[in-house]
N, C-alpha and C positions, 0 to 999 in steps of 0.2 A: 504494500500500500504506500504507492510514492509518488506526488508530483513532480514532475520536469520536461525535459526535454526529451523526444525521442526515446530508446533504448533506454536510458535513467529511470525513466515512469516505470511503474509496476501495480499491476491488475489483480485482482483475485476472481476469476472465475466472469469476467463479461461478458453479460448473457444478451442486454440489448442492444443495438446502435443507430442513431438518427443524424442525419446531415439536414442542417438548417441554419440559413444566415452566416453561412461560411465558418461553421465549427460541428465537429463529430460533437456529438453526446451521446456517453454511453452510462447503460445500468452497470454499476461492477457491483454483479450481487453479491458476491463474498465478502466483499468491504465493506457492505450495506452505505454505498455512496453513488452519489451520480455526479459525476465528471467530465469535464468538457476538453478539446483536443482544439488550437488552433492550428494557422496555416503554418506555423512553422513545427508543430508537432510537438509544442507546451503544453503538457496537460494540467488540470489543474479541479480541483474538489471543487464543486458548487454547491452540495448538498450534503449532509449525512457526516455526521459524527465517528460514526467506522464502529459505535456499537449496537448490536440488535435488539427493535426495540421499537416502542411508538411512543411517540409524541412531536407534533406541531408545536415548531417556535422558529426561533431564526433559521435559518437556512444548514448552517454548520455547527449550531448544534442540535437539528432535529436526530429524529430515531426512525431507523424504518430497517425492516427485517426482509433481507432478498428483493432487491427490487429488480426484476426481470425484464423490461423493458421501457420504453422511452420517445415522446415526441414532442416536437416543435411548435408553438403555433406561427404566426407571419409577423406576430407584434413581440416575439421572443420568447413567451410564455412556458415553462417545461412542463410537461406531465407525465407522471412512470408510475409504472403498476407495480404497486408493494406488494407485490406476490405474499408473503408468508403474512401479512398483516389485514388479505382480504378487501384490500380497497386503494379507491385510485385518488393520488395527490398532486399536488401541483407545485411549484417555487416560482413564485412572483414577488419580486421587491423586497429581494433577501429575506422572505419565508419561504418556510413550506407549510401548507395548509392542506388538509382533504377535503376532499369536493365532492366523491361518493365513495358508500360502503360507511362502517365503522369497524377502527382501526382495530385488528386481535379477535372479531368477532365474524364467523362463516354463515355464509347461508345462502338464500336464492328468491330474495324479496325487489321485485320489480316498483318501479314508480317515481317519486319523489327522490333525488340522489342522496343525501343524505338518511334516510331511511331504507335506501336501498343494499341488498346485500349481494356479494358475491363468493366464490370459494376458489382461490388459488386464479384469479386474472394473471393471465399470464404473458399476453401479449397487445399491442395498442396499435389503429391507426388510425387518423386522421380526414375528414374530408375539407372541399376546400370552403366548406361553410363554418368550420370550427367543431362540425360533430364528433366525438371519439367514439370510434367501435373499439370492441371487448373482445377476448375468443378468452371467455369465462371455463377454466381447461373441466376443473373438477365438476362444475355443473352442465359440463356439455355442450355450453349453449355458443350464441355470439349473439352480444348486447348493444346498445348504442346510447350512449351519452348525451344528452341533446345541449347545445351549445347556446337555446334561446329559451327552452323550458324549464332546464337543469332537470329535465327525468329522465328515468331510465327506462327502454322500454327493450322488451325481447326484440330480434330481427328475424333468430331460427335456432332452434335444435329445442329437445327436451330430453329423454331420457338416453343413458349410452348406447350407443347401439350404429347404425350405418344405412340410413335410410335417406333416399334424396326426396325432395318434395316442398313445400312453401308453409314459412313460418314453422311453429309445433309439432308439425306433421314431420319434420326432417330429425336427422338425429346422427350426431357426431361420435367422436371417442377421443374424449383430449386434445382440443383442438390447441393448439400448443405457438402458431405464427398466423397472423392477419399483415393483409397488406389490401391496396385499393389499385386496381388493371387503369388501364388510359381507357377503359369505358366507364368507367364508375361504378365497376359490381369488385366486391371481394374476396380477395385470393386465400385462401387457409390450407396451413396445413394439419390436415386430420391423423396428430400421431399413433395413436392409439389401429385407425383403419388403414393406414400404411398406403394413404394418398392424398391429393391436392381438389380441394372443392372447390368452387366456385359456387356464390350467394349474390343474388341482386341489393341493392337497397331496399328494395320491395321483401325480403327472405327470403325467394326463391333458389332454390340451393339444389346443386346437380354436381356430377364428380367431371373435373377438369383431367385427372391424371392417375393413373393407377388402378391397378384391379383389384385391390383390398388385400392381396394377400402379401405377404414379404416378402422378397426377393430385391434382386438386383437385375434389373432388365431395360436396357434403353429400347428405343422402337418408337412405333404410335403411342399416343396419350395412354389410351383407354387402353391397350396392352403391355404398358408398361408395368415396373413393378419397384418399391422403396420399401423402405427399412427404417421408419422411427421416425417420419420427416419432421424437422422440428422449424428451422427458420424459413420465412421467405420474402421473397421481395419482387416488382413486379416494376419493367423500367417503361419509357414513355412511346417505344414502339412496340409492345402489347409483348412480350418474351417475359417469361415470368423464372425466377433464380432461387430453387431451393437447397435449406441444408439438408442435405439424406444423410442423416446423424451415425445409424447402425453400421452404415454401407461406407462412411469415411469419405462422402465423395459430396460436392456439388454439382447440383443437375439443370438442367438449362430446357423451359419449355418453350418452343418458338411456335409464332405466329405462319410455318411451312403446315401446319398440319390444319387442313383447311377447316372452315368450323368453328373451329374447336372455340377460336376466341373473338366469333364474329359475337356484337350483343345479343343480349337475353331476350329483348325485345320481341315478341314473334311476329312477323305476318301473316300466321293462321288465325291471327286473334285481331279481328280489325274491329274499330271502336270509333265511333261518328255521332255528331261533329264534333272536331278537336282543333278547336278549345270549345269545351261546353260549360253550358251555364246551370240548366236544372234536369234534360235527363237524357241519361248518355245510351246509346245505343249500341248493344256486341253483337258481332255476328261472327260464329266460329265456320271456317272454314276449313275441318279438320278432318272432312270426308263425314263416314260414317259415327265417327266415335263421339258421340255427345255429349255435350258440359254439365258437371253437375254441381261444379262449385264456384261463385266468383268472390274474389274477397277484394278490399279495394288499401292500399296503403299508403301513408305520409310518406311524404323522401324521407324521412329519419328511421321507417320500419315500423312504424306504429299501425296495428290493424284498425281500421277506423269505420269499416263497412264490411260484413260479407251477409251472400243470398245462396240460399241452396234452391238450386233451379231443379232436382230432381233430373229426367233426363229429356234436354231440350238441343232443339237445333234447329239452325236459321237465326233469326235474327230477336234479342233480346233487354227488354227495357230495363234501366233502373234509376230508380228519383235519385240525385245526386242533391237535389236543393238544399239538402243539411250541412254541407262541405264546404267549409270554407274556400276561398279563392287561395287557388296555389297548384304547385304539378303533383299528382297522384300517381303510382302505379296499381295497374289492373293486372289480378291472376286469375286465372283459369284454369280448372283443373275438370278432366274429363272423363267419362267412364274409366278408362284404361286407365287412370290413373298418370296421363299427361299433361303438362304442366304449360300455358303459353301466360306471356306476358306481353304489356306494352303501358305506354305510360302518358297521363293527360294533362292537358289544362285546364283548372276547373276555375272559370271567371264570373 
């Protein structure tokens, strides 16, 4: 545990890292600190006392217990997931304060952030409205932090397990890395299923990469195969960069493999007129297989509407008049249990 230059500096076990405003910050969860790297490669403590531990006060001598990762906002702001202490804080103006969860306390309580709980947050990212997503590892889920409500509301998962599908309905196993594609849907690694998912802002969550089983296998997405993935990151011409932790190796998923990271969006699921005012119209053009469920979501992932149409096709009304003005995405889900999406303007 040492600040300086280059080679001098010395780390214990750093788990997270964010580039912003032209300095690393990184989680060194072993040192229980969060440290910052400039251009010339000064490192130097911004947070964390170095022993394990909670409590909010100044900056240097707070207490936080594993803090496992870390992000930027544009105004400077840091915020890292105190992993061992169950909740997410921030360091502004030489404090640290938490903002959700309570500190030393588990659990799986959605809502208000400050009453909200989580169990072992393990990874953080960012959108560019200021929201923080979760990939809440022990509770399976991925959450979202709302940067104008301060609540916290589900995006997707519930119980462990490996099920793709929207919102609740989907189901992880220690989602362990979040990051956000140049489309705005986000990238995770599901360590636990020994693959890479992909989730809209809407929840809608389908596997990006891997067959669920372990191994070590480059190839097509969908028949490849990892071993523990744990970090990832996703750069600005759509190639997404994972850690395959068990395997010792970094894996590289590109935009060659066609599909794969075209948006979520569907055009089976066409939705009129857009922008709508009081009641929007779906018409699934999905052949045979007809809709049985539509649910409607806030860009932050909050389910704000759903209709169970039982089983319908052609074309299908629903009063929207209650919704505030703003962009919504629409899911669909259909007998077979397929999943379309697309997203409106409700004025």
């Amino acid at each position: 545990d040492v600040d300086g230059q280059g080679n001098t500096a010395r780390f214990f076990v750093p788990t997270g890292v964010c580039f912003a405003n032209g300095y690393v910050y990184v989680a060194d969860a072993g040192n229980n600190k969060i440290k910052k790297i400039d251009g010339q490669g000064v490192v130097t403590t911004i947070a964390g006392s170095g022993t394990a531990g909670f409590a909010d006060s100044s900056a240097l001598l707070c207490k936080m217990n594993n803090p496992t990762d870390v992000v930027v906002d544009n105004n400077g702001v840091v915020y890292f997931a105190d992993y061992g202490n169950h909740c997410i804080r921030k360091i502004q103006g030489g404090a640290v304060t938490t903002i959700a969860g309570l500190g030393g306390n588990s659990g799986d309580i959605l809502g208000a952030a400050p009453a909200a709980r989580f169990n072992r947050p393990r990874s953080l990212c960012m959108d560019g409205a200021g929201n923080i997503y979760i990939a809440d590892l022990m509770n399976n889920k991925i959450k979202v932090l709302s940067a104008t409500s301060n609540i916290v509301s589900l995006v997707a998962g519930s119980i462990q397990g490996y099920v793709d599908g929207a919102g609740a309905s989907a189901e992880f196993y220690h989602p362990t890395g979040i990051d956000i594609d140049m489309w705005g849907n986000l990238v995770i690694a599901d360590a636990g299923n020994n693959c890479v998912r992909r989730c809209t802002l809407a929840g809608v969550v389908s596997t990006l990469a891997g067959t669920g089983a372990s191994g070590y296998a480059d190839g097509p997405v969908l028949s490849s195969t990892f071993n523990d993935v744990e970090g990832i990151s996703a750069d600005a011409q759509g190639n997404v960069y994972v850690g395959d932790k068990a395997n010792n190796v970094i894996r590289k998923l590109t935009t060659v493999d066609v599909g794969v990271f075209a948006p979520v969006n569907s055009m089976d699921l066409l939705l009129f007129p857009n922008p709508v005012t009081d009641k929007l119209i779906i018409r699934d053009n999905a052949g045979d297989d007809a809709l049985s469920l539509v649910q409607i979501f806030s860009v932050e992932g909050r389910l704000v509407k759903q209709i169970s149409v039982g089983e319908y096709k052609g074309d299908f009304t629903i009063d929207i008049s209650d919704l505030a003005a703003g962009l919504y995405d629409v899911v669909a889900t259909t007998q077979n249990d397929n999943v379309l999406s697309s997203r409106i303007t409700k004025e």
